[in-house]
DSSP file (Angstrom, degrees, kcal/mol; ACC not computed):
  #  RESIDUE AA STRUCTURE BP1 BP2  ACC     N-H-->O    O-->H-N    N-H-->O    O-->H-N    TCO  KAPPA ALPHA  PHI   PSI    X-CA   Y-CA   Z-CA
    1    1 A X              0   0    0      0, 0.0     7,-0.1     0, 0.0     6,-0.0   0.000 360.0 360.0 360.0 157.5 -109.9  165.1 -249.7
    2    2 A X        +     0   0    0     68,-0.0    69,-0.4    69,-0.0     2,-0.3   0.543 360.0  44.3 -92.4  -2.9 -107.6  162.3 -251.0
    3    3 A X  S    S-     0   0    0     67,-0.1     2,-0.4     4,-0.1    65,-0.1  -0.908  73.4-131.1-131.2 173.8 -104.6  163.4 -248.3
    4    4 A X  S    S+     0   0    0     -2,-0.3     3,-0.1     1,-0.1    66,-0.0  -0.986  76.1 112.8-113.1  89.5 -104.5  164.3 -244.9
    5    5 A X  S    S-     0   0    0     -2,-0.4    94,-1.3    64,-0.0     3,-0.1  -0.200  92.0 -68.2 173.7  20.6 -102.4  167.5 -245.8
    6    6 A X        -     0   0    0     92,-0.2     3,-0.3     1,-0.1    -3,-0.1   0.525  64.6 -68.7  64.8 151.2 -105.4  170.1 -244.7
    7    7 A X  S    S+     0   0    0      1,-0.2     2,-0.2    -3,-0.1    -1,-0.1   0.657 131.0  33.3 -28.9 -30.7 -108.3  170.6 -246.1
    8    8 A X  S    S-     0   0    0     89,-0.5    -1,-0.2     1,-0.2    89,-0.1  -0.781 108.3-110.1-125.2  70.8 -106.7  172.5 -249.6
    9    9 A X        -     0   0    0     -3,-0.3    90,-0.6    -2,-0.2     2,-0.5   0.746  56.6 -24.6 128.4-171.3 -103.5  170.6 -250.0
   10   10 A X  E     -Ab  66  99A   0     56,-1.1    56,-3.7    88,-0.1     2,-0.4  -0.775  55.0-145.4 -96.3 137.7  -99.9  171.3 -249.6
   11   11 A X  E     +Ab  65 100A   0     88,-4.3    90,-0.7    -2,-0.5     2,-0.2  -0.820  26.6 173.5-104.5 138.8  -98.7  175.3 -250.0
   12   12 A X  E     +A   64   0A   0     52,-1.8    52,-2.4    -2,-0.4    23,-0.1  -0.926  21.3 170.4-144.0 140.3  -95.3  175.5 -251.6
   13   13 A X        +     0   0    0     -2,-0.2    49,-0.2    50,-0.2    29,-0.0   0.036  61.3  47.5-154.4  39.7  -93.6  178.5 -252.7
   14   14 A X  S    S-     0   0    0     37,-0.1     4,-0.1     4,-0.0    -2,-0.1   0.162 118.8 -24.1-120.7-106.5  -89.7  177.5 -253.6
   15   15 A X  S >  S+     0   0    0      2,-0.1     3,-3.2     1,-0.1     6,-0.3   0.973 134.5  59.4 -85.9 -52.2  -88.0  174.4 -256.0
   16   16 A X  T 3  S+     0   0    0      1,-0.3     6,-0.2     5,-0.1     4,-0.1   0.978  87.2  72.8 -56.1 -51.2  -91.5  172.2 -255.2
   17   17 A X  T 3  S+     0   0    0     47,-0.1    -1,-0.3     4,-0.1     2,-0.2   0.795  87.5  83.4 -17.0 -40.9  -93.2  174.9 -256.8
   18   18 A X    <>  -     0   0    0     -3,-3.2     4,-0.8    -4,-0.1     3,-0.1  -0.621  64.7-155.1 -65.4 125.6  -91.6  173.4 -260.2
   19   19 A X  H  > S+     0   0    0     -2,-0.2     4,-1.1     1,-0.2    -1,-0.1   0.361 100.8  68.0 -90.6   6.5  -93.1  170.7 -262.0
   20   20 A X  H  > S+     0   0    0     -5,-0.2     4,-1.2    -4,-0.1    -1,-0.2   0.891 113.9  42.5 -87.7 -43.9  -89.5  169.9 -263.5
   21   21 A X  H  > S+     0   0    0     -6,-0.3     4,-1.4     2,-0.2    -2,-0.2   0.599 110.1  49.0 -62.5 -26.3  -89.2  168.9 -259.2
   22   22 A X  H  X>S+     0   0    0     -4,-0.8     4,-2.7    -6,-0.2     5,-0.7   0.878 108.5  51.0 -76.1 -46.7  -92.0  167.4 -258.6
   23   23 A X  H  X5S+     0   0    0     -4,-1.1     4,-0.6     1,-0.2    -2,-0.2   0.888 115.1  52.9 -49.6 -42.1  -91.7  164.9 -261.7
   24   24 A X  H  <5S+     0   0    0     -4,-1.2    -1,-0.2     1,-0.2    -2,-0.2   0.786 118.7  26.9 -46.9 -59.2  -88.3  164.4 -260.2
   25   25 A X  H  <5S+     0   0    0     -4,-1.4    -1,-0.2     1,-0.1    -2,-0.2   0.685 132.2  36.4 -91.9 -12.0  -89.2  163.5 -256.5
   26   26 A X  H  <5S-     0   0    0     -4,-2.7    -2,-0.2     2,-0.3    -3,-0.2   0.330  93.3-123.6-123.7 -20.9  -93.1  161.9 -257.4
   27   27 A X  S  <<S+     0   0    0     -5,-0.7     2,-0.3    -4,-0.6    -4,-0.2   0.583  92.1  47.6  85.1 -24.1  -92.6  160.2 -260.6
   28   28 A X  S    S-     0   0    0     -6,-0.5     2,-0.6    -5,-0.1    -2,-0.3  -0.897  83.3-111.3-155.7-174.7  -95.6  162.7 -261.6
   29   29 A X        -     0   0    0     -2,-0.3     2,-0.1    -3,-0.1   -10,-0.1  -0.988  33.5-155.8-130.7 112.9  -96.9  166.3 -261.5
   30   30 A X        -     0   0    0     -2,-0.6    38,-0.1     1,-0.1     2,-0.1  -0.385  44.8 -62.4 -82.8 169.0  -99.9  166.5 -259.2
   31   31 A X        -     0   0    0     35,-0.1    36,-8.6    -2,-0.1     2,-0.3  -0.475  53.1-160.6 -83.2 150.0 -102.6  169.5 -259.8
   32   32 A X  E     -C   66   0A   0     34,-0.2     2,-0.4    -2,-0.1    34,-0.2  -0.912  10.4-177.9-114.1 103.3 -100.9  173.0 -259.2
   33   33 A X  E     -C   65   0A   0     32,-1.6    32,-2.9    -2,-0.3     2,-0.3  -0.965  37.1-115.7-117.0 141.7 -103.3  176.2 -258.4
   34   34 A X  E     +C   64   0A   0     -2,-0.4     2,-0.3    30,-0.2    30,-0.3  -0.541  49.2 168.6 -54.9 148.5 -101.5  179.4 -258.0
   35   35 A X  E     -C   63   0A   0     28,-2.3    28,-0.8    -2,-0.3     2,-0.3  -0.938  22.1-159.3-148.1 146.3 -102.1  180.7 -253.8
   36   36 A X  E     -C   62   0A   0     -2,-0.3    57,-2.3    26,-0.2    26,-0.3  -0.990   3.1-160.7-115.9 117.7 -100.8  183.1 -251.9
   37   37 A X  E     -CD  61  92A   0     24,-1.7    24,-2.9    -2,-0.3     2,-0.2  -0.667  15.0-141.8-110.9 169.8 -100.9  183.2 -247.9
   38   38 A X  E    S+C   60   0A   0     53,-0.7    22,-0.3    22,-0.2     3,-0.1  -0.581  77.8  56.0-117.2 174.3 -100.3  186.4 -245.9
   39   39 A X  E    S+     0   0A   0     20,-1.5    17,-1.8     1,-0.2     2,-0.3   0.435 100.5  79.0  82.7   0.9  -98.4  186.8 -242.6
   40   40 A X  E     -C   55   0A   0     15,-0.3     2,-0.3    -3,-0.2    -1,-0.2  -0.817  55.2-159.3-132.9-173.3  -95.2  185.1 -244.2
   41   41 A X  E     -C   54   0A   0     13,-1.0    13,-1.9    -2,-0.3     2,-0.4  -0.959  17.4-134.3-152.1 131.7  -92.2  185.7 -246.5
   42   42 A X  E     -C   53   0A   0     18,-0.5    70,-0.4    -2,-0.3    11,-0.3  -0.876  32.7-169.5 -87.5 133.0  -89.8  183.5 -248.6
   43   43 A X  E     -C   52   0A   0      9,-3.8     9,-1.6    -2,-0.4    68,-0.2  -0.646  27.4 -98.9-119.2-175.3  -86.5  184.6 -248.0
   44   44 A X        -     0   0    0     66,-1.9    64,-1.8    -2,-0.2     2,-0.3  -0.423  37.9-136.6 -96.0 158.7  -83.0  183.8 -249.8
   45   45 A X    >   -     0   0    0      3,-0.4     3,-1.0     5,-0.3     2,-0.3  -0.885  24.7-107.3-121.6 130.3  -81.1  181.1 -247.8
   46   46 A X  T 3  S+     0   0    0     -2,-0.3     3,-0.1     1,-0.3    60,-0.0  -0.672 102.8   2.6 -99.9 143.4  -77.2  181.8 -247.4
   47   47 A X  T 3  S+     0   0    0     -2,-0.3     2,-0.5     1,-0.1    -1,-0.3   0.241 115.4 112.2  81.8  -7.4  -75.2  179.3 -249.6
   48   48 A X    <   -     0   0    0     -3,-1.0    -3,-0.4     2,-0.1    -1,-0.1  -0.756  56.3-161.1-101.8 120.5  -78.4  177.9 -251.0
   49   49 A X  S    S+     0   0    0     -2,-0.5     2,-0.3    -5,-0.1    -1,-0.1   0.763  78.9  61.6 -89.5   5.5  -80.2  177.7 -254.0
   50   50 A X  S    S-     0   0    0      1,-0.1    -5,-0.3   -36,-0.0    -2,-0.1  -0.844  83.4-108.9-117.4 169.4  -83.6  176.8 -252.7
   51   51 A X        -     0   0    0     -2,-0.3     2,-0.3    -7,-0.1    -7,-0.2  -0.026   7.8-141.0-104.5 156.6  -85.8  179.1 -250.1
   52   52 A X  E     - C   0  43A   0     -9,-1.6    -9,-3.8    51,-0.1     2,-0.4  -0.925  17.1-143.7-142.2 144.2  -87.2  179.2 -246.4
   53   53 A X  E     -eC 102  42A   0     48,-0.8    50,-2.5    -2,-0.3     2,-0.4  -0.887  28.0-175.7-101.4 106.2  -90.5  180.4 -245.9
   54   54 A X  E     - C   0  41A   0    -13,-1.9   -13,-1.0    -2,-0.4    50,-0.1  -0.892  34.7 -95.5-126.6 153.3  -90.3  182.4 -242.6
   55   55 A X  E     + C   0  40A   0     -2,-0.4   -15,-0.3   -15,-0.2     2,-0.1  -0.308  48.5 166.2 -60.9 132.9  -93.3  184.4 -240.2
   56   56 A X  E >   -     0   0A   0    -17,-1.8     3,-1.2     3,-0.1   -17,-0.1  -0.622  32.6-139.2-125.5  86.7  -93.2  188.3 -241.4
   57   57 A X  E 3  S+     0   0A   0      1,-0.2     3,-0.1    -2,-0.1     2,-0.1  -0.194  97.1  23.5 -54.6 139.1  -96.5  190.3 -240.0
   58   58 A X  E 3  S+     0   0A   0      1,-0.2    -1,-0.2     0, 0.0   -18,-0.0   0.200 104.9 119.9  91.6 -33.0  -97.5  192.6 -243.2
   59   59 A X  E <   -     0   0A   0     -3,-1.2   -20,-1.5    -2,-0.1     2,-0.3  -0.091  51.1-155.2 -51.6 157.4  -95.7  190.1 -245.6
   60   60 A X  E     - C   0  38A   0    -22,-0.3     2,-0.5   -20,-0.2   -18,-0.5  -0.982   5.4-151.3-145.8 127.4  -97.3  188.1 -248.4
   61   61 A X  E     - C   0  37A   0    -24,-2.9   -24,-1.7    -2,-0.3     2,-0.1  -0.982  10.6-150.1-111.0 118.9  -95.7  184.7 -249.7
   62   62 A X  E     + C   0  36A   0     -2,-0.5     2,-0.3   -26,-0.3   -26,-0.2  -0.342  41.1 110.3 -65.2 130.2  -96.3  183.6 -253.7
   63   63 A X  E     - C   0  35A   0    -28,-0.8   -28,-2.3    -2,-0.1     2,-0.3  -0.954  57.6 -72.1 167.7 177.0  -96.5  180.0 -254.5
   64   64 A X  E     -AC  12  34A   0    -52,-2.4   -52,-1.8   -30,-0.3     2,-0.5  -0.754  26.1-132.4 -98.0 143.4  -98.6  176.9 -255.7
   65   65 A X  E     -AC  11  33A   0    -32,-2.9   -32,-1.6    -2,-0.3     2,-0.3  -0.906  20.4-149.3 -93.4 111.4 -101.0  175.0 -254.0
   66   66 A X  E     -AC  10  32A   0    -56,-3.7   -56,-1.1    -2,-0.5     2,-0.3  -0.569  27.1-171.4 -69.4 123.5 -100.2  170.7 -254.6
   67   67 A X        +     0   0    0    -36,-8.6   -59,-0.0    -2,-0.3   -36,-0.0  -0.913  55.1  26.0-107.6 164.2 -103.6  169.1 -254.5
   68   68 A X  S    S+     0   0    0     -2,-0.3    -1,-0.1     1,-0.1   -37,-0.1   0.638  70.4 166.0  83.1   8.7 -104.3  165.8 -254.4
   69   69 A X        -     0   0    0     -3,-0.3     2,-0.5   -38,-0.1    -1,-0.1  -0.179  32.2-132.7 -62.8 173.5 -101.1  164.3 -252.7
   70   70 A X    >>  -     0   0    0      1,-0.1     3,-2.8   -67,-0.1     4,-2.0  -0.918  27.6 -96.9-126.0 163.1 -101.6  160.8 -251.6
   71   71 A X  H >> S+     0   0    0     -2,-0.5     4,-4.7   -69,-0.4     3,-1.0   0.915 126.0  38.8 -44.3 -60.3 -100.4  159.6 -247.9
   72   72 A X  H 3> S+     0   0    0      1,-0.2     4,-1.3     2,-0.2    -1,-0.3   0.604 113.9  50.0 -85.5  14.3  -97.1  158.2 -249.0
   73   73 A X  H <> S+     0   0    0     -3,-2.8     4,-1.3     2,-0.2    -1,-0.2   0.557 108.2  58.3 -95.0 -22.1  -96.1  161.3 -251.9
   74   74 A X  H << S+     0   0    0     -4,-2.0     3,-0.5    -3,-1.0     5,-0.3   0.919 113.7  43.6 -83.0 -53.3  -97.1  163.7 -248.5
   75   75 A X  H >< S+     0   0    0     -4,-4.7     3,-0.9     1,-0.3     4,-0.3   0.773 107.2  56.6 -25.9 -79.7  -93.7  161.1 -246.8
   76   76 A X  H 3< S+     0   0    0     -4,-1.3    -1,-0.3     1,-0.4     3,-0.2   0.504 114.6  31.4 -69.4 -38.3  -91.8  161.4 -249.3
   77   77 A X  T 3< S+     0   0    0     -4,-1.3    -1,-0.4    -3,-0.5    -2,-0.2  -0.017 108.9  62.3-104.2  35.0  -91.5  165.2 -249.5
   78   78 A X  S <> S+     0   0    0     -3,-0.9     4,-0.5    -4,-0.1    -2,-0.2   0.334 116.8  40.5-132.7  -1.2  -91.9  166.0 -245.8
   79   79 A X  T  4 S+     0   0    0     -5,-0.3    -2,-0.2    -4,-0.3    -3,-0.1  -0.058 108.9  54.1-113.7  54.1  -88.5  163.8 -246.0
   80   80 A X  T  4 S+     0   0    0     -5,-0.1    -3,-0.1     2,-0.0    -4,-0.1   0.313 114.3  39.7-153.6 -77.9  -87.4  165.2 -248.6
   81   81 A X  T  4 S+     0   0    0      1,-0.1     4,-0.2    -5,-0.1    -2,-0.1   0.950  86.7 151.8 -47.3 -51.8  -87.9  168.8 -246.7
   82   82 A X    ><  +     0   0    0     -4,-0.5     3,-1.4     2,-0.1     2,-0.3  -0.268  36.7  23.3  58.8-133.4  -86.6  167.3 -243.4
   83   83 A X  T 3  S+     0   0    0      1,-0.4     3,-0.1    -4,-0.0    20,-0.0  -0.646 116.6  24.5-111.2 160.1  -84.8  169.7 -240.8
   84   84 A X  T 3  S+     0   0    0     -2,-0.3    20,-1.9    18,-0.1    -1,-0.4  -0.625 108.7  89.6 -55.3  26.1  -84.8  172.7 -240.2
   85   85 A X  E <   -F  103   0A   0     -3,-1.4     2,-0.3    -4,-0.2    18,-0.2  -0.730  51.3-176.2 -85.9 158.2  -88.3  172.7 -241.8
   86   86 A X  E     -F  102   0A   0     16,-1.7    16,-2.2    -2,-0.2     2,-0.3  -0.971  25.8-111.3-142.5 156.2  -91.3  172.1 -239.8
   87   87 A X  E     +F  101   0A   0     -2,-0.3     2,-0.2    14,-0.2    14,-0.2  -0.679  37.5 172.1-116.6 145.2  -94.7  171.9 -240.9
   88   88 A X  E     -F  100   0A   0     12,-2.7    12,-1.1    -2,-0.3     2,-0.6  -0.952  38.7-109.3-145.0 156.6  -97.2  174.2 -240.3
   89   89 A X  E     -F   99   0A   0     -2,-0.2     2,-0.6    10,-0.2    10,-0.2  -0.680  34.7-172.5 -93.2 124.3 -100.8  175.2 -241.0
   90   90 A X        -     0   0    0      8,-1.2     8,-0.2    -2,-0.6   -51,-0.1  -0.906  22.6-127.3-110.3 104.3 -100.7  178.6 -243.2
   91   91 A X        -     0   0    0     -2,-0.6   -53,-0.7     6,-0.2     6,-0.2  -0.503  32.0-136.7 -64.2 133.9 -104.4  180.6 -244.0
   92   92 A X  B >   -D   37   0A   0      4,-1.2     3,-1.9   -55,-0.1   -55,-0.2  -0.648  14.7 -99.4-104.0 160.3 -104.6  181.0 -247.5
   93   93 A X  T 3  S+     0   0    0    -57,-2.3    -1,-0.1     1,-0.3   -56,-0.0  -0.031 106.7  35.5 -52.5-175.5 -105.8  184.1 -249.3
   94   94 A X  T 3  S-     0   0    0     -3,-0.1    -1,-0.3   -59,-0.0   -57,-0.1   0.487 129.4 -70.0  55.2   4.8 -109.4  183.6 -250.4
   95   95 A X  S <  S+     0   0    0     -3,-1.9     2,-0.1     1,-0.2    -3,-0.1  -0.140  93.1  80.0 120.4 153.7 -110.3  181.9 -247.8
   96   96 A X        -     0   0    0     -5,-0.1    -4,-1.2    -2,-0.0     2,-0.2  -0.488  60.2 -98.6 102.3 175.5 -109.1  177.9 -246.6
   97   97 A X        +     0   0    0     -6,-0.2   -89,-0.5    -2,-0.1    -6,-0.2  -0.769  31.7 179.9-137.5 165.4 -106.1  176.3 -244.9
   98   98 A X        -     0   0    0     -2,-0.2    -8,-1.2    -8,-0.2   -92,-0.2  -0.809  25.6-112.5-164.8 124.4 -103.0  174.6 -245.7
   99   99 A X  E     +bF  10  89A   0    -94,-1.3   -88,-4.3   -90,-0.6     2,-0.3  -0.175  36.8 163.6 -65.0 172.5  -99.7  172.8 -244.7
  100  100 A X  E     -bF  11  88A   0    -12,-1.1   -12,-2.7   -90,-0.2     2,-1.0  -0.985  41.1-105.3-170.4 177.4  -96.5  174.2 -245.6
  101  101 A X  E     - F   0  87A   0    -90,-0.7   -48,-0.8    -2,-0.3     2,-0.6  -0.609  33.4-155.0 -99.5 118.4  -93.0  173.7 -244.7
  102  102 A X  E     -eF  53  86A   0    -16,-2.2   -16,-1.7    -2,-1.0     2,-0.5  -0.649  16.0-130.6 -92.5 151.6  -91.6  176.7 -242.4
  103  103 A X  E     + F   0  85A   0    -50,-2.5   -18,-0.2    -2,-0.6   -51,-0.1  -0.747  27.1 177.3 -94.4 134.6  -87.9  177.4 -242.4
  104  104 A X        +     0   0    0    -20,-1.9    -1,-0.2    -2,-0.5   -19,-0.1   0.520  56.9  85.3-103.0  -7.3  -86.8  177.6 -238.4
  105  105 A X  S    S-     0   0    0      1,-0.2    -2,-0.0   -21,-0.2   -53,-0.0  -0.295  97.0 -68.8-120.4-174.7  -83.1  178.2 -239.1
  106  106 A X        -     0   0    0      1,-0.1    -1,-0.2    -2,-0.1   -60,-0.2  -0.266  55.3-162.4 -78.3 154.8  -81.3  181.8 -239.9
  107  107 A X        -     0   0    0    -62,-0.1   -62,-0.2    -3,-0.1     2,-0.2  -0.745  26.4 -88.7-119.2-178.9  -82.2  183.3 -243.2
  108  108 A X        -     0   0    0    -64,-1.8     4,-0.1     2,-0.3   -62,-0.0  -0.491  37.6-120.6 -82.3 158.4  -80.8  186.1 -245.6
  109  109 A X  S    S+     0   0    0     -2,-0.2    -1,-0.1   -66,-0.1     0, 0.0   0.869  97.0  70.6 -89.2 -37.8  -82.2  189.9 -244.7
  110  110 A X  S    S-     0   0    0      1,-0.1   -66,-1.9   -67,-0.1    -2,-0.3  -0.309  90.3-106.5 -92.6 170.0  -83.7  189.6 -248.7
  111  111 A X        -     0   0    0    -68,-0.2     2,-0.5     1,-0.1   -68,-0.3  -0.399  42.3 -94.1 -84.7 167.6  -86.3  187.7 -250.2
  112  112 A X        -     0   0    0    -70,-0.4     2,-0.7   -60,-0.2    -1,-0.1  -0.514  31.9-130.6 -75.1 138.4  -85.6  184.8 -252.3
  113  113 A X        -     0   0    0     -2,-0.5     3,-0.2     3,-0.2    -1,-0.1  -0.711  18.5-176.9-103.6 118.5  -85.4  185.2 -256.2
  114  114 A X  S >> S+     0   0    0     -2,-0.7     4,-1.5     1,-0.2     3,-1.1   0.728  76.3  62.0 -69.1 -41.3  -87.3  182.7 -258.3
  115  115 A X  H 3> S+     0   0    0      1,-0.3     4,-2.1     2,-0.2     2,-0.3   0.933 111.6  39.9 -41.0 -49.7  -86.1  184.0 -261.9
  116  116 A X  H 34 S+     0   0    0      2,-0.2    -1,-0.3    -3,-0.2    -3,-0.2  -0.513 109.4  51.4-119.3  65.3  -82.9  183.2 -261.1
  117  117 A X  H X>>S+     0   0    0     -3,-1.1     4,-2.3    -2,-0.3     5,-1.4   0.108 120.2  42.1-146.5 -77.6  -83.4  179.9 -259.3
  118  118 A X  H 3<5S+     0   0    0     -4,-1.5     5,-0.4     3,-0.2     4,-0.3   0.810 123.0  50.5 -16.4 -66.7  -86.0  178.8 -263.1
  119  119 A X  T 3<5S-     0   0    0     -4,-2.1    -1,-0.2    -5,-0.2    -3,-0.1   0.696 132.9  -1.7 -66.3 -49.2  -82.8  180.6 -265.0
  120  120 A X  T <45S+     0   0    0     -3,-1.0     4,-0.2    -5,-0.0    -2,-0.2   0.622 129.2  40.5-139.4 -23.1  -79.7  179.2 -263.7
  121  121 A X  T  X5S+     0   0    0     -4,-2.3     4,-1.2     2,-0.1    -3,-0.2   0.767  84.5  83.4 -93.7 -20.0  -80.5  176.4 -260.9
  122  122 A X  H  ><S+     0   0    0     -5,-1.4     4,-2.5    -4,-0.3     3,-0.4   0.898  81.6  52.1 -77.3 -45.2  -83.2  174.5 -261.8
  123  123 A X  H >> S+     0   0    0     -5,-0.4     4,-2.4     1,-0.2     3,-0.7   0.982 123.0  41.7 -39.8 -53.3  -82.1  171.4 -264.3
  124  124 A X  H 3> S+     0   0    0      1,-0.3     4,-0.7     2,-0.2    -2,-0.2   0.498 114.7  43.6 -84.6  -7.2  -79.4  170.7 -261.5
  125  125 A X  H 3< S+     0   0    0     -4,-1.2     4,-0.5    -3,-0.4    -1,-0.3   0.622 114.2  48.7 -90.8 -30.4  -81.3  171.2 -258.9
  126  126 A X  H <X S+     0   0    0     -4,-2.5     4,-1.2    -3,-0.7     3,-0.3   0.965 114.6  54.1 -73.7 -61.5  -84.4  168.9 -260.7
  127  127 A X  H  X S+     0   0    0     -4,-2.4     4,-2.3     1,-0.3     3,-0.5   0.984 108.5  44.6 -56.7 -60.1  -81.4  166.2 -261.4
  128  128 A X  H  X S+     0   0    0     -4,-0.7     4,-2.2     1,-0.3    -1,-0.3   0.962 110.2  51.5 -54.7 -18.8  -80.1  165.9 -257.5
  129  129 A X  H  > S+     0   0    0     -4,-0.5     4,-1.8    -3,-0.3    -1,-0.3   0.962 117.0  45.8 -84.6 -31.1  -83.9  165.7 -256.1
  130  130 A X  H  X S+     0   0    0     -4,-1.2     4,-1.8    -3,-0.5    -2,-0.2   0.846 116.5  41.4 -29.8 -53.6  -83.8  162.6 -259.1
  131  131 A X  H  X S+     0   0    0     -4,-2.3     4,-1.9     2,-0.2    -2,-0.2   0.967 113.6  53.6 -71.2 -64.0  -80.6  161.6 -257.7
  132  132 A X  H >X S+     0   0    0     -4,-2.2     3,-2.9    -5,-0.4     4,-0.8   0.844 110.8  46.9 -58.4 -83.7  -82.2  162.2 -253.7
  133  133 A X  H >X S+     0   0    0     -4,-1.8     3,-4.3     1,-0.4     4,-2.1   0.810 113.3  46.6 -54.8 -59.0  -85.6  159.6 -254.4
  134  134 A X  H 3X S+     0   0    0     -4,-1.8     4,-2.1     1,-0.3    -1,-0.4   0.944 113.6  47.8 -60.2 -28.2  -83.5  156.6 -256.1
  135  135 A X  H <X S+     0   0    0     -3,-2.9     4,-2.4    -4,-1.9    -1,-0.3   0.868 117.1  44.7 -63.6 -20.6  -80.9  156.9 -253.1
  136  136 A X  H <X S+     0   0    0     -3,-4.3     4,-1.8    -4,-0.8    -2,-0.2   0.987 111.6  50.8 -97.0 -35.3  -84.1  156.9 -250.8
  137  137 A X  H  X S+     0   0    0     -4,-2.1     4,-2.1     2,-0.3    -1,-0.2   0.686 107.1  62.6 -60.7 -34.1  -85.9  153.9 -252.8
  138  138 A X  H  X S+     0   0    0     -4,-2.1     4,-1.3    -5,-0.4    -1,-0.3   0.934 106.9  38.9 -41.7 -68.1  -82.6  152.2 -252.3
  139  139 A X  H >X S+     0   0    0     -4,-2.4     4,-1.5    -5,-0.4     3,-1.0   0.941 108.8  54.4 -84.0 -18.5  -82.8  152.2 -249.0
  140  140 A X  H 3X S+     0   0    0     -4,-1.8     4,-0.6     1,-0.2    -1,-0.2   0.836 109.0  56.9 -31.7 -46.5  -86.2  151.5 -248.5
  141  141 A X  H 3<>S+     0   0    0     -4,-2.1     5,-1.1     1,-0.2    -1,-0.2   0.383 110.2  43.2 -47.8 -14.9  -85.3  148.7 -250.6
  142  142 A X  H <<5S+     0   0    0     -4,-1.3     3,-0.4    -3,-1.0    -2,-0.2   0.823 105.1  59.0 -84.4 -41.6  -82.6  147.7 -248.2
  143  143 A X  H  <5S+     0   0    0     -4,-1.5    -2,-0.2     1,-0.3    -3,-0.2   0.606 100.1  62.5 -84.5 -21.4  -84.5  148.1 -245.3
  144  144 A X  T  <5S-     0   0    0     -4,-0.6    -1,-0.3    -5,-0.2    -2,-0.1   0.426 119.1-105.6 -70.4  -9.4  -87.0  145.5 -246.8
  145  145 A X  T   5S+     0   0    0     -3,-0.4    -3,-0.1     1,-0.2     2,-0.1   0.685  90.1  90.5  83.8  11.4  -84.7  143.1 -246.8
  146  146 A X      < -     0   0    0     -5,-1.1    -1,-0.2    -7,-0.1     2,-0.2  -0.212  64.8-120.5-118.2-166.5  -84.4  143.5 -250.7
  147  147 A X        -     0   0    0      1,-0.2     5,-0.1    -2,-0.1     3,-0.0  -0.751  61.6 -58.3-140.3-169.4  -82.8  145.1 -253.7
  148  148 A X    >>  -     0   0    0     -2,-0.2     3,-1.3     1,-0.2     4,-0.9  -0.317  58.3-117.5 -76.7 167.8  -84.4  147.1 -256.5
  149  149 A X  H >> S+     0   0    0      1,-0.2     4,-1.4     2,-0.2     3,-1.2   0.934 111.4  67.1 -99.2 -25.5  -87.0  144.8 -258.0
  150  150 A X  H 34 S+     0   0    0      1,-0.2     4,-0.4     2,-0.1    -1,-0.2   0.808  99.4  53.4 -33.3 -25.5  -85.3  144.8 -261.3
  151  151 A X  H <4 S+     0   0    0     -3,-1.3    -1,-0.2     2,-0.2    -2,-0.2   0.743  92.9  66.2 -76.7 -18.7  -82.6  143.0 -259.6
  152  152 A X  H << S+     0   0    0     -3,-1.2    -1,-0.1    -4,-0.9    -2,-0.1   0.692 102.7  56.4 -77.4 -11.9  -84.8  140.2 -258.2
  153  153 A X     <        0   0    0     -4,-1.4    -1,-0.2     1,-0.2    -2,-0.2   0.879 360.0 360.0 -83.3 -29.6  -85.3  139.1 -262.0
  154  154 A X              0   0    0     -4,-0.4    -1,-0.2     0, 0.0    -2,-0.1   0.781 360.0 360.0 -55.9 360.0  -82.3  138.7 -262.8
């Protein structure tokens, strides 16, 4: 495989799910296969418009499988996810493994709704994860001892 991200890729099944979020944080839309793993649940977050994926026995969690990240697009969204997620190895239906990010912190008793996250969050939500990657490319750029390399032309 071209990542170190388990054999079958990274399982997402909130905002990354979206390829309007991915273009946003990646620059590109890597390939997307629908998957489902069992033994979890996405629930609603309180105050939040995006999801935590938390252990349910009897539960089923809905989502895409990312193939095909490369080492530093696997960074970028596992700082992206940050705390309180932790990454964990999920068995997926049909057979295979995968990471994915579990949520450790309290959730809402219901699950989270995806309609109305597509419906009424997702342009603004697509723009701040836009906003998120140049603030992080900034400081990477900082940290280099640099500035963005458009500036280094002037």
């Amino acid at each position: 495989m071209s990542d170190e991200s388990g054999p079958d890729g990274l399982f997402v099944y909130g905002t990354l799910r979206f390829p309007e979020v991915l273009e946003a944080l990646l620059g590109r839309v890597p390939r997307l296969s629908p998957a489902r793993v069992r033994g979890w649940s996405v629930r609603a977050l309180a105050g939040e418009v995006y999801p935590g994926m938390v252990a349910e026995p009897g539960a089923a969690a809905e989502g895409v499988l990312i193939i095909g990240l490369d080492p530093a697009e696997r960074d970028l969204l596992d700082a992206f996810e940050g705390e309180p997620y932790e990454v964990v190895a999920v068995p997926l239906d049909g057979g295979g493994e995968a990471r994915a990010y579990a949520w450790t912190g309290p959730t809402e008793p219901h699950a989270w709704d995806v309609e109305h996250f597509a419906e009424h969050d997702l342009p603004e939500f697509a723009g701040s994860c836009r906003e998120w990657r140049e603030w992080r490319e900034c400081q990477e750029w900082a940290a280099a001892g640099g500035g963005p390399p458009e500036a280094a032309d002037s």
